[in-house]
C-alpha positions as CSV (number, residue, x, y, z in Angstrom):
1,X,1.2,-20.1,-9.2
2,X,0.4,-19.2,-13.0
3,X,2.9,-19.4,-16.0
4,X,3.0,-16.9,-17.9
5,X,3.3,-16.4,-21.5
6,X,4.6,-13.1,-22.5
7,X,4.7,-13.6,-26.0
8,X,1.3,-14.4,-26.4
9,X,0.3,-12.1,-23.1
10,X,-1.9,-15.4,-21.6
11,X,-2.1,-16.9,-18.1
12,X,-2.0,-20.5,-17.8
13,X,-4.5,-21.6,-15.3
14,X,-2.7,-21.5,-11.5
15,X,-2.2,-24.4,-9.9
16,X,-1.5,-25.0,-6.2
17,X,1.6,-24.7,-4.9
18,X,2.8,-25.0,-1.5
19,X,6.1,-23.0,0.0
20,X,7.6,-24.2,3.0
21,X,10.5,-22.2,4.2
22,X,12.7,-21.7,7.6
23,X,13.5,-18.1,5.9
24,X,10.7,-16.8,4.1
25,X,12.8,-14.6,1.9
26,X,12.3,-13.1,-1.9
27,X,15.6,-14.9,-2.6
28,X,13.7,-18.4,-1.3
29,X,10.9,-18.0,-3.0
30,X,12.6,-17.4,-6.1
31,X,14.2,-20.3,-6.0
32,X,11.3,-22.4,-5.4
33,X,9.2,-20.9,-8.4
34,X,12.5,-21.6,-10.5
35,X,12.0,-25.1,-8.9
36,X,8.9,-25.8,-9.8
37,X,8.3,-23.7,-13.0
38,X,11.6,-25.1,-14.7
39,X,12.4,-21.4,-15.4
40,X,16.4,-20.4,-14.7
41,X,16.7,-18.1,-11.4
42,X,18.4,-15.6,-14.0
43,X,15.4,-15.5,-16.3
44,X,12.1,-15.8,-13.6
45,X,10.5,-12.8,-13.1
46,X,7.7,-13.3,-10.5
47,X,4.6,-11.0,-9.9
48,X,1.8,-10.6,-7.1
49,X,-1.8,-10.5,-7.9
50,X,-3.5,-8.0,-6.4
51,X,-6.9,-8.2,-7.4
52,X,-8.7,-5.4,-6.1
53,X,-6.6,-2.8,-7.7
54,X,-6.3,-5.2,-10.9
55,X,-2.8,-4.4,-11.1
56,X,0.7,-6.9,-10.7
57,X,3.9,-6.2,-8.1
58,X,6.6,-7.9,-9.3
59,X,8.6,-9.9,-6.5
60,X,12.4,-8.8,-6.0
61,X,15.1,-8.2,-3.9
62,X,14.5,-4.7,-2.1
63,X,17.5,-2.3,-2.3
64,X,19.8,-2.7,1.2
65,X,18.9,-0.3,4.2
66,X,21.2,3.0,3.7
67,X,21.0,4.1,7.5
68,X,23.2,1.8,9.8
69,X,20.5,1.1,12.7
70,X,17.8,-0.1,10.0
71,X,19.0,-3.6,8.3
72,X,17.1,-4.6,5.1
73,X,14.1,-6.6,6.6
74,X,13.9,-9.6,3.6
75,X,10.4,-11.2,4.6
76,X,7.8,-11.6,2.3
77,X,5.2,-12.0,4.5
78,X,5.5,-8.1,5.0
79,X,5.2,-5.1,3.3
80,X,5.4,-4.5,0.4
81,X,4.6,-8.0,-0.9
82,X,2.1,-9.7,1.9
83,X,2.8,-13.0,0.8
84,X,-0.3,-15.6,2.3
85,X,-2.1,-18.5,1.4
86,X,-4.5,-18.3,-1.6
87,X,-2.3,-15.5,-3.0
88,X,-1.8,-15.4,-6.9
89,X,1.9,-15.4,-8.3
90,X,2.5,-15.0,-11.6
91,X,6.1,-16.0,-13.0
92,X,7.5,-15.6,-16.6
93,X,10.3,-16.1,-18.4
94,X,12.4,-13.0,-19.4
95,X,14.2,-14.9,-22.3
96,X,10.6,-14.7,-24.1
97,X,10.5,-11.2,-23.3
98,X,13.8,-9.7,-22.7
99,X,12.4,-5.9,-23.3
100,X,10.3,-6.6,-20.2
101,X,6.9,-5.0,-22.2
102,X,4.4,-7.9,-20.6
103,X,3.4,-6.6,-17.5
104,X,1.3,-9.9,-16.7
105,X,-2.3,-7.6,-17.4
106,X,-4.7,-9.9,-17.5
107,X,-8.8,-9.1,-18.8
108,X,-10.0,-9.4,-15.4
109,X,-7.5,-6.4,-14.3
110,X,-9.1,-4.2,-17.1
111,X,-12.4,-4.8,-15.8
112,X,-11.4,-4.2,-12.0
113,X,-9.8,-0.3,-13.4
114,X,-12.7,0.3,-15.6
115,X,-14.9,-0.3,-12.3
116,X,-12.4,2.0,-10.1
117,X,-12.4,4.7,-12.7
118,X,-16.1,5.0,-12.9
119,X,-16.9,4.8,-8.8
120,X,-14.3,7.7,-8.3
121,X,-16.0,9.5,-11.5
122,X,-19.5,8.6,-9.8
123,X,-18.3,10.2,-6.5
124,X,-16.7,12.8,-7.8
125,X,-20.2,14.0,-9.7
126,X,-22.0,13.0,-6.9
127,X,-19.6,15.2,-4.6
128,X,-20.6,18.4,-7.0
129,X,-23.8,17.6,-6.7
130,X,-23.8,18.3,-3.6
131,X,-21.6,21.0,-3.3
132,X,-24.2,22.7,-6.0
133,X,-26.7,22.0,-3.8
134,X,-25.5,23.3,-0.7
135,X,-23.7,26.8,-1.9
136,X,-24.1,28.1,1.3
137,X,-22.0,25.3,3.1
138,X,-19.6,24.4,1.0
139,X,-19.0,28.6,-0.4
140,X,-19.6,30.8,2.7
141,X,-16.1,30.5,3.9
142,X,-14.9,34.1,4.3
143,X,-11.3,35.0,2.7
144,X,-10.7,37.5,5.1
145,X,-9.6,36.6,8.2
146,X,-11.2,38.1,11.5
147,X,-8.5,38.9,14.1
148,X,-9.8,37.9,17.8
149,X,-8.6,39.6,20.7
150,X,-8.5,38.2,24.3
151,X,-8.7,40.4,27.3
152,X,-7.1,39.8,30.8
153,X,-8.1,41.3,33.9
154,X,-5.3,42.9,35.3
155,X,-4.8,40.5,38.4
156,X,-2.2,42.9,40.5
157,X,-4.7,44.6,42.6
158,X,-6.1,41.5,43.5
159,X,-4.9,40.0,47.1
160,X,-2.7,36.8,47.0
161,X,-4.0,33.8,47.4
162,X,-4.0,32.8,51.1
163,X,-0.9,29.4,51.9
164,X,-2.5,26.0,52.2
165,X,-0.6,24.4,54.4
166,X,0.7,20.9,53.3
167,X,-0.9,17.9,54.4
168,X,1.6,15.3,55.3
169,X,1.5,11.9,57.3
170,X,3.3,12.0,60.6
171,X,3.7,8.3,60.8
């Protein structure tokens, strides 16, 4: 768990924090980060690393199920948040920052987009490359369309098939 400081948009270093829970709920681990951050349940807002996008998913209460048969499943282990072990949370206190504008970015998250945006640029060029090289494969397709025909036998002055009598066990 890191504290953050949205004023001064800095991570404090995480420390290790362990979450034991009958009912692994958002509304139970709120409380605990509350607990152990010394931030007021009303203020905490509470964010999952996800490092190899570099971006942050902030940790609340999903909106209740609308259809009767489907109840609002409440586990964080789940979708969308995959809570596990070694996973970094990030809370802050919404007093500091009551327009909500820190959205817990930190330098490393700059560097993992920078690196996303130039392997899809990288593939993309490479992709052209060798579409430019291959004109015929990837520019032969034909915009007219061929209409196929299928022809049938007329089967009526054919004889029927002969009966094959049923094979059945006379126990």
């Amino acid at each position: 768990v890191c504290i953050r400081n949205p004023v001064q948009h800095k991570t404090h270093p995480p420390k290790e924090c362990i979450f034991t829970s009958q009912l692994p709920a958002v509304s139970a681990v709120r409380e605990f980060l509350a607990e152990i951050t010394g931030i007021s349940l009303q203020n905490l807002v509470a964010a999952r690393h996800l490092p190899t996008k570099g971006e942050w998913m902030e940790i609340c209460a999903r909106r209740a199920a609308t259809s009767k048969k489907k109840k609002a499943k409440d586990d964080v282990r789940k979708a969308p948040f995959f809570l596990h072990d070694g996973v970094v949370i990030a809370v802050k206190d919404n007093s500091l920052d009551p327009s909500n504008n820190d959205t817990f970015t930190i330098d490393y998250d700059h560097r993992v987009k920078d690196a996303l945006h130039a392997s899809i640029a990288s593939k993309r060029s490479e992709r052209k490359r060798r579409q430019a090289d291959n004109i015929e494969r990837y520019h032969s397709k034909s915009t007219t369309e061929k209409g196929i025909s299928i022809h049938v036998p007329d089967y009526s002055s054919f004889p029927p098939f002969p009966s094959v009598p049923s094979k059945t066990n006379n126990l």
